[in-house]
SETORKOL-472309 format. One record per residue (C-alpha): residue number from 1; residue in three letters; y, x, z. Coordinates in Angstrom, 1 decimal. Each point is the difference from the previous one (the first is absolute). Example, Ala and Ser with C-alpha at 12.3 -4.5 7.8 and 13.67 -1.06 7.14 Angstrom:
{1; 'ALA'; {-4.5; 12.3; 7.8}}
{2; 'SER'; {3.4; 1.4; -0.7}}
# end
This chain:
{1; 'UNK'; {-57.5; 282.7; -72.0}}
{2; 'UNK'; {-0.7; 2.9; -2.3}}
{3; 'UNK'; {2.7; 2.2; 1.0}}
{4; 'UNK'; {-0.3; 3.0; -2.8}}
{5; 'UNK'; {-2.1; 0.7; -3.4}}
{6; 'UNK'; {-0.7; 3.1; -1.6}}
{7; 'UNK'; {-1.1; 0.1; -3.4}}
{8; 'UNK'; {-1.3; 3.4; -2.0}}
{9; 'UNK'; {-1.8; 0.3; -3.7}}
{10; 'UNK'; {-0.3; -3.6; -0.5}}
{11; 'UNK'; {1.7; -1.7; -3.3}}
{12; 'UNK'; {3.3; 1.2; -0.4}}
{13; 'UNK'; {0.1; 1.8; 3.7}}
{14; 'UNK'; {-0.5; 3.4; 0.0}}
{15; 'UNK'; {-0.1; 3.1; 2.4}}
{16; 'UNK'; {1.7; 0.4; 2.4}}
{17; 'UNK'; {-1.1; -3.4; 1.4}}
{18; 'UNK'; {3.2; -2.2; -0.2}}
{19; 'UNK'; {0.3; -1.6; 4.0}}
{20; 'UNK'; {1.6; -3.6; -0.3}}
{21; 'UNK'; {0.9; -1.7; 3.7}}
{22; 'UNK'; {-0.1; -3.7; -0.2}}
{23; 'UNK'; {1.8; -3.1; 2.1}}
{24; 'UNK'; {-1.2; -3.1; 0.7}}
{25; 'UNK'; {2.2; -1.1; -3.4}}
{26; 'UNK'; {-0.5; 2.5; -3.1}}
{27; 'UNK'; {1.6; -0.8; -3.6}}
{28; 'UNK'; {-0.8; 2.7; -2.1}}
{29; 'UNK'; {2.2; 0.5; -3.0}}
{30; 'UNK'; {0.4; 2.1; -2.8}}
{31; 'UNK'; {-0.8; 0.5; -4.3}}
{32; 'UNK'; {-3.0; -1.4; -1.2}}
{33; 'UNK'; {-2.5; 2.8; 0.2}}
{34; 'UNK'; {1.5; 1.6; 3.3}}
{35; 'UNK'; {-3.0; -0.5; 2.4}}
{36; 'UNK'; {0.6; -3.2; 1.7}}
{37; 'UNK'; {-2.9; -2.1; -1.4}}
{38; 'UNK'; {-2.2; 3.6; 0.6}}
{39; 'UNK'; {0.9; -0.2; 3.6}}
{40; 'UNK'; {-1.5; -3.3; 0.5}}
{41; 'UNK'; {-2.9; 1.2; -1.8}}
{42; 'UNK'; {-0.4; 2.4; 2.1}}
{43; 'UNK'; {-0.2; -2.2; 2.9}}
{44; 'UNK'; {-2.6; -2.1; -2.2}}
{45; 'UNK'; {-2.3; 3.0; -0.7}}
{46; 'UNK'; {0.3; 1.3; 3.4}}
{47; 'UNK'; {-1.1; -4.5; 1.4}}
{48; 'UNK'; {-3.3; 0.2; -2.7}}
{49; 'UNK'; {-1.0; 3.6; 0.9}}
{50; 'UNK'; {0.3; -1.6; 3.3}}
{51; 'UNK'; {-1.7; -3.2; 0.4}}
{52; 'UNK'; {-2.6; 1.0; -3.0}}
{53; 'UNK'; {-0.3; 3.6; -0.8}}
{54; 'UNK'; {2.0; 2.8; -2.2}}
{55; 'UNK'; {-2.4; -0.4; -3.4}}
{56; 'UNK'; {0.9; -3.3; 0.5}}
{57; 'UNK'; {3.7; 0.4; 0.0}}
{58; 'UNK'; {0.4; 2.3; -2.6}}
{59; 'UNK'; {-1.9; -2.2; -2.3}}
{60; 'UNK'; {2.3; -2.9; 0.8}}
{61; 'UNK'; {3.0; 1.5; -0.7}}
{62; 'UNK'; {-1.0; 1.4; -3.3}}
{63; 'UNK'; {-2.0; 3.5; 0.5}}
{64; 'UNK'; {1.4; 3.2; 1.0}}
{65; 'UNK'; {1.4; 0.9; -3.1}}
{66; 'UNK'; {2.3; -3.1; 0.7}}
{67; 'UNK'; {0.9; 1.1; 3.5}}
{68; 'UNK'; {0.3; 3.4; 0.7}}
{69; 'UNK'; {3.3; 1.9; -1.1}}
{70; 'UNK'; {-0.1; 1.4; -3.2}}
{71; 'UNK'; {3.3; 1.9; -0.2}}
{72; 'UNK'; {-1.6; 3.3; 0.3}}
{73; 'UNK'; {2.5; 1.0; 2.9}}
{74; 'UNK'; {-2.8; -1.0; 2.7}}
{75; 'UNK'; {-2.0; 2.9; 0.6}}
{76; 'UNK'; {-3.2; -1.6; 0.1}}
{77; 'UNK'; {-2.2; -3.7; -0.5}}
{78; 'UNK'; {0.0; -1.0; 3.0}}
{79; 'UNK'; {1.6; -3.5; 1.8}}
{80; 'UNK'; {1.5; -0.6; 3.3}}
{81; 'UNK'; {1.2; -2.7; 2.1}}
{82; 'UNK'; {1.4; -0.4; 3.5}}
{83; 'UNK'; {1.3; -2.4; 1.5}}
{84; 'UNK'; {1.6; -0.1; 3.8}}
{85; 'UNK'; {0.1; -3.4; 2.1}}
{86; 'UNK'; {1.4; -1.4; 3.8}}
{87; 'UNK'; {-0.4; -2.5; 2.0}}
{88; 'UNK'; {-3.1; -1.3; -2.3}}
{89; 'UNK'; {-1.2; -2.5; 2.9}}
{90; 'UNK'; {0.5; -0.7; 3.7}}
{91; 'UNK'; {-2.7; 3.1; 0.2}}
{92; 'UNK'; {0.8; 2.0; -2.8}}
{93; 'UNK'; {3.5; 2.1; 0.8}}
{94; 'UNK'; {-0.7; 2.6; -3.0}}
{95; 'UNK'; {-2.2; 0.9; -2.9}}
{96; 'UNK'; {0.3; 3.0; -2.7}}
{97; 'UNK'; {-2.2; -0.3; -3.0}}
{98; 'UNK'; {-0.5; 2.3; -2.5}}
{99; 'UNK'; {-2.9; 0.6; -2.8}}
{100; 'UNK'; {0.0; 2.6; -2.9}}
{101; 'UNK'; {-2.0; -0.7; -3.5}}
{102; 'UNK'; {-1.6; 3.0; -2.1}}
{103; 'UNK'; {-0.3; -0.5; -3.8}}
{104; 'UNK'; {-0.6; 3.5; -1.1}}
{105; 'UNK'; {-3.6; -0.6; -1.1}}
{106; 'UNK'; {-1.7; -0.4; -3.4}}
{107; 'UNK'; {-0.8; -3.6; 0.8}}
{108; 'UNK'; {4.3; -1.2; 1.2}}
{109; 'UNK'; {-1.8; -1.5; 2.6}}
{110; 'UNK'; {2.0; 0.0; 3.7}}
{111; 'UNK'; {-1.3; 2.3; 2.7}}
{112; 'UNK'; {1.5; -0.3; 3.7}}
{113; 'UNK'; {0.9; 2.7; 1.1}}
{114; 'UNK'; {1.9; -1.1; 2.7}}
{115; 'UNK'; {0.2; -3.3; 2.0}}
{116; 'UNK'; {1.8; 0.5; 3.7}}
{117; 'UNK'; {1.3; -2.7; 2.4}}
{118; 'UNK'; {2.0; 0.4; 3.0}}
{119; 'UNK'; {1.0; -2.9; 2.3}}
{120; 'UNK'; {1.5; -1.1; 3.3}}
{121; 'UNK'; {-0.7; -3.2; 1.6}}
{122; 'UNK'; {0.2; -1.7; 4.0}}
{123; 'UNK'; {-2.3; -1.3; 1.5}}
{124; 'UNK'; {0.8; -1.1; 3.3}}
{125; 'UNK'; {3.0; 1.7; 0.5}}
{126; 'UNK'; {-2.1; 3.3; -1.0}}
{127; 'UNK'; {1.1; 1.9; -2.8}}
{128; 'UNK'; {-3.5; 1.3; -2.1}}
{129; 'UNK'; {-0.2; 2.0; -3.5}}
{130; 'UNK'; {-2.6; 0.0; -2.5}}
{131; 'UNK'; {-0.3; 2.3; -2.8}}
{132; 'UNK'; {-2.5; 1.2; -3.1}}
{133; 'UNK'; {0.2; 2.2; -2.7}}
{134; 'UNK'; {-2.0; 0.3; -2.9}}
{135; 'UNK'; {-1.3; 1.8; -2.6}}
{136; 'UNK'; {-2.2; 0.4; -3.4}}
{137; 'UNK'; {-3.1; -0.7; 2.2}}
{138; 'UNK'; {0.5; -0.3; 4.1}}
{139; 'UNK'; {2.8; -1.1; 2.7}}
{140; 'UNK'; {1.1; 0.8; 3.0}}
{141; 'UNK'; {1.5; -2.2; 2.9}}
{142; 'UNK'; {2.3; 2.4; 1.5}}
{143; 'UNK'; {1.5; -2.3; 2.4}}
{144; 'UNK'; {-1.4; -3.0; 1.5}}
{145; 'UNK'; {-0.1; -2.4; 3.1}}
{146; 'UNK'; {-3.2; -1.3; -1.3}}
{147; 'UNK'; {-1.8; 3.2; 0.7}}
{148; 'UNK'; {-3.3; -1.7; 1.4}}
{149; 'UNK'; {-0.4; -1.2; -3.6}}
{150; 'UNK'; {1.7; 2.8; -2.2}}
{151; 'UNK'; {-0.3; 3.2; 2.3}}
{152; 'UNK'; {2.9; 1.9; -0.6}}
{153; 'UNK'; {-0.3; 2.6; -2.6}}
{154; 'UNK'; {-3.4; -0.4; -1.4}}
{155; 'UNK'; {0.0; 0.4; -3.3}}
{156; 'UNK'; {-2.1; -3.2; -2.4}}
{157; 'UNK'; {-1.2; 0.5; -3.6}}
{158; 'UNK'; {0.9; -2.9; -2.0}}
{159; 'UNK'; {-3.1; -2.2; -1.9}}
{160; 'UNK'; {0.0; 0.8; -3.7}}
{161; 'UNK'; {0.6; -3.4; -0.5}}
{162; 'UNK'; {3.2; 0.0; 2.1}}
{163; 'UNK'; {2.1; 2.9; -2.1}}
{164; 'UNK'; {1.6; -2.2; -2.1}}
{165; 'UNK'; {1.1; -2.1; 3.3}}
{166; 'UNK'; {2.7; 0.5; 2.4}}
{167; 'UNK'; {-0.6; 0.1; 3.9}}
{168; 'UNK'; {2.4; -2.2; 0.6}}
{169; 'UNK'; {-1.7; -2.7; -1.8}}
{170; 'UNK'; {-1.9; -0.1; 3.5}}
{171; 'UNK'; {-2.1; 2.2; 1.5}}
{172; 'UNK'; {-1.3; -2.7; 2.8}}
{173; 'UNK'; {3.2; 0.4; 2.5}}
{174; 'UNK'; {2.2; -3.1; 0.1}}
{175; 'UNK'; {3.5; 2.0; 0.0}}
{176; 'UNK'; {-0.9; 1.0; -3.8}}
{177; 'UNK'; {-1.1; -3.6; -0.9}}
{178; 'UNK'; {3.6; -1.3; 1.4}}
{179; 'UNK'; {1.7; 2.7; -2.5}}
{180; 'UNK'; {-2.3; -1.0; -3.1}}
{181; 'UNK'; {0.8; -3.9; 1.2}}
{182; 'UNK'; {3.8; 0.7; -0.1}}
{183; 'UNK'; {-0.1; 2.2; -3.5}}
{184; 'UNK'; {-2.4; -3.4; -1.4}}
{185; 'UNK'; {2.9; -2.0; 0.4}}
{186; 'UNK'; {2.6; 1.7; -2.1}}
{187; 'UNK'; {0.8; -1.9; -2.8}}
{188; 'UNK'; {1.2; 0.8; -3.6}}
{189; 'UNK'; {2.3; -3.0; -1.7}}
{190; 'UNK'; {0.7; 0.3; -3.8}}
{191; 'UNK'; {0.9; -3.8; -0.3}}
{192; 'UNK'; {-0.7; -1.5; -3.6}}
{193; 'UNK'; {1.0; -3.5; -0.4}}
{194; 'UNK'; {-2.1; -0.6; -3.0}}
{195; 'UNK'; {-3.2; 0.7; 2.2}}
{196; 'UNK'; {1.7; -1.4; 3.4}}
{197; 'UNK'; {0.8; -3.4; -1.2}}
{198; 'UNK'; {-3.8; -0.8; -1.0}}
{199; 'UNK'; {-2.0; -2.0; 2.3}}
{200; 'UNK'; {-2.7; 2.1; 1.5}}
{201; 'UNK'; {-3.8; -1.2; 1.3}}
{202; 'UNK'; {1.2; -0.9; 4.0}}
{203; 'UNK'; {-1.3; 3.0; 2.6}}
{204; 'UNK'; {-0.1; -1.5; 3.1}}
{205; 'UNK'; {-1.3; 3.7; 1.3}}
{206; 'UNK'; {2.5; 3.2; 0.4}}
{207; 'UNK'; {2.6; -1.6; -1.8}}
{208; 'UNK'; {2.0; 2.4; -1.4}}
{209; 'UNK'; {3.0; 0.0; -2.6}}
{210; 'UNK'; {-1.0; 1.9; -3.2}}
{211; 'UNK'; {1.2; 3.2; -0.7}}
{212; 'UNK'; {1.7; -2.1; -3.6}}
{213; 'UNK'; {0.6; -3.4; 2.4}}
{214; 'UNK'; {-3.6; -1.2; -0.4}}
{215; 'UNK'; {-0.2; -3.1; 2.2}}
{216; 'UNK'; {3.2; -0.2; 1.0}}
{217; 'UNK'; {0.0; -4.1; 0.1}}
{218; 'UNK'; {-3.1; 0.6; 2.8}}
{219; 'UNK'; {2.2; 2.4; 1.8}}
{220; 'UNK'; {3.1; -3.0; 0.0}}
{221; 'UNK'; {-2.7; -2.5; 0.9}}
{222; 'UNK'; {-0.7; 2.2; 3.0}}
{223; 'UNK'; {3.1; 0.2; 0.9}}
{224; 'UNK'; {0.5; -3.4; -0.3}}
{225; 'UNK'; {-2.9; -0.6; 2.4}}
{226; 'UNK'; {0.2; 2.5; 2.5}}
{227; 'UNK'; {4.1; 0.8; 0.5}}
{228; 'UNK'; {2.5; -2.1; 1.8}}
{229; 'UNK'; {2.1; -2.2; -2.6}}
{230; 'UNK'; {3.2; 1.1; 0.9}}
{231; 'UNK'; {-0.9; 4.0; -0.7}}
{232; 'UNK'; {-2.5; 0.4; -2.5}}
{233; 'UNK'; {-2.4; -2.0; -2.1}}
{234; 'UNK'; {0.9; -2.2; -2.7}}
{235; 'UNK'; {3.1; -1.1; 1.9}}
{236; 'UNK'; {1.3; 3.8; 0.1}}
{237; 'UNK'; {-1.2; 0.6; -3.3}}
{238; 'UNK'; {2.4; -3.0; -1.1}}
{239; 'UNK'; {2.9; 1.2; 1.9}}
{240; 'UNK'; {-0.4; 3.4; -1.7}}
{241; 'UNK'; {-0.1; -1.1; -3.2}}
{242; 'UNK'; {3.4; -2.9; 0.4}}
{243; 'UNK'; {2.1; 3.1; 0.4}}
{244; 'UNK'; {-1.0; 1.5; -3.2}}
{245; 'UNK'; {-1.2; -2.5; -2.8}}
{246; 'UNK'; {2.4; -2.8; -1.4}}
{247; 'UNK'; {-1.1; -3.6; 0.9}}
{248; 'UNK'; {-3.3; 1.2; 1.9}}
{249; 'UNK'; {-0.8; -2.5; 2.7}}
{250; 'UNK'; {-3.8; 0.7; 1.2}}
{251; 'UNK'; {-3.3; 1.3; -0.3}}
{252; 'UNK'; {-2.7; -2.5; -0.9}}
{253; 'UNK'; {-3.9; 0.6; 1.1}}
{254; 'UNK'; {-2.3; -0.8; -2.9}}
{255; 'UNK'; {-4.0; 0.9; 0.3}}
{256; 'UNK'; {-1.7; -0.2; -3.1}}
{257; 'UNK'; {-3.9; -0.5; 1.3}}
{258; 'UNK'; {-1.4; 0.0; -3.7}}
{259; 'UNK'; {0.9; 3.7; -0.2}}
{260; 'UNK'; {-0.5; 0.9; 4.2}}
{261; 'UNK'; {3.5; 1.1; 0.0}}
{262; 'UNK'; {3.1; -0.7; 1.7}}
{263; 'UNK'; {3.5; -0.2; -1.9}}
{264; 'UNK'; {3.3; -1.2; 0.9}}
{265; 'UNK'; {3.1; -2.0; -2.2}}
{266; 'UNK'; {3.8; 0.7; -0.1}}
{267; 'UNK'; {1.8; -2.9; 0.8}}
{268; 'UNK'; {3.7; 0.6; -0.8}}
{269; 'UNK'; {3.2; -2.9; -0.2}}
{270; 'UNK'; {0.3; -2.4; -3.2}}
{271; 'UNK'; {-3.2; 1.0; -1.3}}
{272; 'UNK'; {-2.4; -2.3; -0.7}}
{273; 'UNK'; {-4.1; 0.9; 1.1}}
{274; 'UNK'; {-0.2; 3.2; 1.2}}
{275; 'UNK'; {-0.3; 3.7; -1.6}}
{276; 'UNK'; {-3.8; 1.4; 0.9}}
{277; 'UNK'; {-0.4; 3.5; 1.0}}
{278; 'UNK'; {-1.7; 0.9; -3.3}}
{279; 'UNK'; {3.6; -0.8; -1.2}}
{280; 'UNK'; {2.6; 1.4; 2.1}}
{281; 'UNK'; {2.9; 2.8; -1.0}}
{282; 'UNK'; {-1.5; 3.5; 0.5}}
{283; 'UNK'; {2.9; 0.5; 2.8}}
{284; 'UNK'; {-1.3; -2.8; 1.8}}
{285; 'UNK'; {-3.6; 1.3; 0.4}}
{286; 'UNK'; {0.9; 3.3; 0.7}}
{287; 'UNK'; {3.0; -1.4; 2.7}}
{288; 'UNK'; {-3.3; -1.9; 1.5}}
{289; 'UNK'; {-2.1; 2.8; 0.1}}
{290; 'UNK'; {2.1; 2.3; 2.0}}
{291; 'UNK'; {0.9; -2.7; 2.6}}
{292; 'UNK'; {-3.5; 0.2; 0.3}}
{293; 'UNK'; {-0.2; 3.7; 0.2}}
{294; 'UNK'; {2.8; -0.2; 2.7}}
{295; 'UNK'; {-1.8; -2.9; 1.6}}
{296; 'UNK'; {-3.7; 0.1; 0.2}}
{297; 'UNK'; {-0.8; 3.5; -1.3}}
{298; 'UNK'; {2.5; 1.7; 2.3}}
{299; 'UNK'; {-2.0; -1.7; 3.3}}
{300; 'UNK'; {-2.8; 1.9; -1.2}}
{301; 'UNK'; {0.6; 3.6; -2.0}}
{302; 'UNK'; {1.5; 2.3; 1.8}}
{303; 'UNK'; {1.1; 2.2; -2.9}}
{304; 'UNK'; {1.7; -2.3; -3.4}}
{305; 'UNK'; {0.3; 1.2; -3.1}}
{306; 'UNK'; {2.0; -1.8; -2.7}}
{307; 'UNK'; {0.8; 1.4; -3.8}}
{308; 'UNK'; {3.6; -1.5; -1.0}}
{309; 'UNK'; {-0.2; -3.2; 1.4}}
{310; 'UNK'; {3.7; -1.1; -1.8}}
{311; 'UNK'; {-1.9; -0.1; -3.3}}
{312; 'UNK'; {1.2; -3.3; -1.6}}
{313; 'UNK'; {1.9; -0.8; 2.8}}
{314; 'UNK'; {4.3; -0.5; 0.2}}
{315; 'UNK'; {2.0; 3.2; 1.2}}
{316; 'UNK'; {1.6; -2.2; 2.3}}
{317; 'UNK'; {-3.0; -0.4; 2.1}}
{318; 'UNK'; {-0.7; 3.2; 0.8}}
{319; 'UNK'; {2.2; -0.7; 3.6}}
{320; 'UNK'; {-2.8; -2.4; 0.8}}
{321; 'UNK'; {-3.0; 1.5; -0.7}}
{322; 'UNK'; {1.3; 3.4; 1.7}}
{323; 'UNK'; {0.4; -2.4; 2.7}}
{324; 'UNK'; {-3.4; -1.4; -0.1}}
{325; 'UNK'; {-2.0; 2.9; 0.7}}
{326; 'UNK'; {2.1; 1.8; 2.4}}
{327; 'UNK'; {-0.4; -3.2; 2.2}}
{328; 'UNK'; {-3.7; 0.3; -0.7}}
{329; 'UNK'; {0.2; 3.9; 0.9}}
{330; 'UNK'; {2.2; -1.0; 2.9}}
{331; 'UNK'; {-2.1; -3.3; 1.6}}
{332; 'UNK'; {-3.6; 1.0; -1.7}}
{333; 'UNK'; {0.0; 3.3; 1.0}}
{334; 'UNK'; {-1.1; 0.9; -3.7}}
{335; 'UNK'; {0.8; 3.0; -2.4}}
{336; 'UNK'; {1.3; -0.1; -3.6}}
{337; 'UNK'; {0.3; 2.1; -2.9}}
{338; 'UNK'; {1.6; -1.5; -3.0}}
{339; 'UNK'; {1.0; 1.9; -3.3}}
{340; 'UNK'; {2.5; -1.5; -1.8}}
{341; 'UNK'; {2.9; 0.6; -2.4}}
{342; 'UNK'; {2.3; -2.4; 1.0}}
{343; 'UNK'; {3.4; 1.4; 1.3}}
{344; 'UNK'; {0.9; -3.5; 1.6}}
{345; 'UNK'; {-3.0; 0.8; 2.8}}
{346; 'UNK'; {1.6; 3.2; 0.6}}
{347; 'UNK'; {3.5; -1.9; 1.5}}
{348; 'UNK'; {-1.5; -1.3; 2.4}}
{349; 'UNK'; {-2.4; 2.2; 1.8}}
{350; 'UNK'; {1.2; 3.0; 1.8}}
{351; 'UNK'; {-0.3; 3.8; -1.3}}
{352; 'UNK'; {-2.8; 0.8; 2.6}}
{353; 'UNK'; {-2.2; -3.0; -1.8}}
{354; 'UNK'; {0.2; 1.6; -3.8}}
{355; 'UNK'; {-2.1; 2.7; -1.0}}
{356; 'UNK'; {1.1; 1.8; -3.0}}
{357; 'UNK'; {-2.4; 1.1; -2.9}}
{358; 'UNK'; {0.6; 2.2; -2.8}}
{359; 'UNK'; {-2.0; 3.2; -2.0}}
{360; 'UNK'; {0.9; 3.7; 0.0}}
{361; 'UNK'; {-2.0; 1.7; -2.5}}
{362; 'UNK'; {-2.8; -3.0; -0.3}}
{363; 'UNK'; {-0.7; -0.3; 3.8}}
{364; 'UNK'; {1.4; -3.3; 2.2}}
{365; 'UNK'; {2.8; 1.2; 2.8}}
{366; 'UNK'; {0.9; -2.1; 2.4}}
{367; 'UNK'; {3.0; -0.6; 2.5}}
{368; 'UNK'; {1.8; -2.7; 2.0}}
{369; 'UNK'; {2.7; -1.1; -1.0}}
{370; 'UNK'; {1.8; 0.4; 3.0}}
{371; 'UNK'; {-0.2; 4.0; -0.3}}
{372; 'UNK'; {1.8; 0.1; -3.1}}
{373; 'UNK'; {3.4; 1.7; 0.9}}
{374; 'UNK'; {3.1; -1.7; 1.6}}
{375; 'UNK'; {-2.4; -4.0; -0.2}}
{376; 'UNK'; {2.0; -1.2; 2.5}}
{377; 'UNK'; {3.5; 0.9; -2.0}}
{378; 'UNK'; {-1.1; -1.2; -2.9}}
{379; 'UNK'; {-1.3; -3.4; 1.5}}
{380; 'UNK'; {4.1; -0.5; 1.1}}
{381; 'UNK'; {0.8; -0.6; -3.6}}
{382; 'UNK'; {-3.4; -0.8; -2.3}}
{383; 'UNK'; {-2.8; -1.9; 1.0}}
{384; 'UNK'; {-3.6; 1.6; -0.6}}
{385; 'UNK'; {-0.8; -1.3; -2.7}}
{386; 'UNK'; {3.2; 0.8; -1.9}}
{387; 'UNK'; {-0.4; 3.3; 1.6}}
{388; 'UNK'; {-3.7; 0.4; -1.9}}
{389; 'UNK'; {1.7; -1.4; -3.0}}
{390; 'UNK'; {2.6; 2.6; -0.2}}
{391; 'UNK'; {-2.8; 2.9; 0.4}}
{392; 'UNK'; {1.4; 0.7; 3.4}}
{393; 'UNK'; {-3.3; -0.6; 1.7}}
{394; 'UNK'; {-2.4; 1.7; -2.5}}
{395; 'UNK'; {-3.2; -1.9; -0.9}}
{396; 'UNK'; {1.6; -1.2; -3.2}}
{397; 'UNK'; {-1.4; 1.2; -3.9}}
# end
């Protein structure tokens, strides 16, 4: 679980770096234009500088100019990201990561400067440590049990070709490739049911929920295949669903082999036929596509990111999708971060499970809700949300 972020001179986080500990559930709420949406892009830059390379990320996301802060109260170009995780893997106890971006050059292209990783793991009851650091053009393994393969403060040039790569995207040791494995299966969720409730060609390879809910009726076919009836599937699916939409009664399967695609129908009371997916309300797709999040993804990211998942759906509901990923957090073992506006989510988590977002002087500051002063008096007469509401919170326009 990553335990602690630190963010400095990237999008609308400036210097000094703004440190942000996380819990195994994180809503994050505040104005539009706070910050929360930059912190998960921040964990999305820091996954493709990762698993591909940092020209790479910075390209994705739009170019420099688009992600470094511009408010002129950073004292120089330059990016950084850290991020702090425990108990990873039955081997991994700890790990620290941190890299640092340079774009002071005629060119705005990113330099590393600085790449450094410390971790902890057991092995057979043994307690060993590994650690690099790097620079513009050589590293150092300053600590290591693996000293028959990286003596112990030797100093390596890095390849020309490798200075736009970080070491940790593997450097031929296994403990690094487990780290890149775990940041590869973070996953980003901005669910759009115009895009989610299209039939997609069937993958029958690393089936994965789009980032929009691209093939999300081949993720409810899997479940369907693969999960016990009376807990997920189709059949949990349907139980979700008969709390929340008038007259629903089931999911029907429908395979359309003209187009290689899977679908699905609605089936609801006193309707005659059935209502295809191409066809269904916008708050049924996107109810469907974070059961699936909750239900298939959660088995296999470690770290879930959603953007507002109550868009289009009723307040009312907010109890029971709280409620659906903390039980995934809980039974999965997985992480969330969810931005989101709706006070309703806020009466029903707890003050240690809200981070608050709002700007002083164009930079994102961060807290948890439950430092604000006197939480737990407050909480005897106003819920959270009506606390937020009132302005007693902060995080509000």
């Amino acid at each position: 679980m990553i335990t602690e972020i630190e963010i400095e001179g990237f999008k609308s986080f400036g210097s000094p770096p703004e440190k942000i500990r996380l819990g195994p559930l994180n809503f994050l709420v505040g104005a539009n234009a706070s910050g929360k949406s930059n912190l998960l892009s921040a964990l999305e830059f820091l996954k493709l500088a990762v698993t591909h390379d940092v020209n790479y990320a910075v390209n994705e996301l739009g170019g420099a100019f688009n992600l470094i802060n511009r408010t002129g109260l950073s004292p120089n170009r330059q990016l950084r990201l850290r991020i702090a995780a425990e108990s990873i893997k039955e081997t991994i106890k700890y790990f620290e990561y941190e890299f640092t971006l340079d774009f002071d050059n005629k060119e705005n292209a990113p330099i590393i400067v600085n790449e450094q990783l410390r971790t902890k793991t057991n092995s057979d009851n043994k307690e060993e440590k590994f650690e690099f650091i790097r620079n513009k053009t050589e590293f150092t393994i300053t600590e290591s049990s693996l000293s028959d393969f990286w003596p112990k403060g030797k100093i390596y040039l890095l390849p020309e070709n490798d200075k736009a790569r970080l070491l940790v995207s593997g450097v031929g040791i296994r403990l690094l490739s487990s780290i890149r494995f775990l940041i590869e299966q973070w996953r980003f969720f901005d669910i759009s049911p115009n895009i989610a409730r299209h039939p997609m060609p069937s993958s029958t390879s690393n089936l994965h929920l789009g980032k929009e809910g691209q093939y999300l009726a081949d993720i409810l076919h899997e479940c369907s295949e693969t999960m016990p009836k009376d807990s997920f599937g189709f059949g949990g699916a349907d139980r979700f669903l008969q709390g929340f939409i008038p007259g629903f009664d089931r999911l029907g399967e429908l395979y359309l082999s003209e187009a290689d695609s899977r679908s699905f129908e609605l089936i609801e009371d006193n309707l005659t036929g059935t209502i295809r997916q191409y066809a269904a309300a916008d708050g049924v797709i996107r109810l469907l596509a974070l059961f699936a999040i909750a239900e298939w993804v959660a088995k296999k990211g470690s770290l879930i990111m959603i953007e507002e998942p109550e868009n289009g759906l009723h307040p009312y509901l907010a109890e029971h999708i709280v409620q659906l990923f903390r039980e995934a957090s809980e039974d999965l073992g997985a992480q969330f971060l969810i931005t989101t506006h709706n006070p309703n989510f806020m009466n029903y988590l707890n003050p240690e499970e809200i981070i608050l977002f709002a700007k002083n002087e164009g930079l994102t500051k961060t807290k948890r809700a439950s430092s604000v002063e006197d939480i737990e008096i407050s909480l005897k007469y106003f819920s959270l949300g009506e606390l937020w509401e009132q302005g007693a919170l902060g995080g509000i326009p």
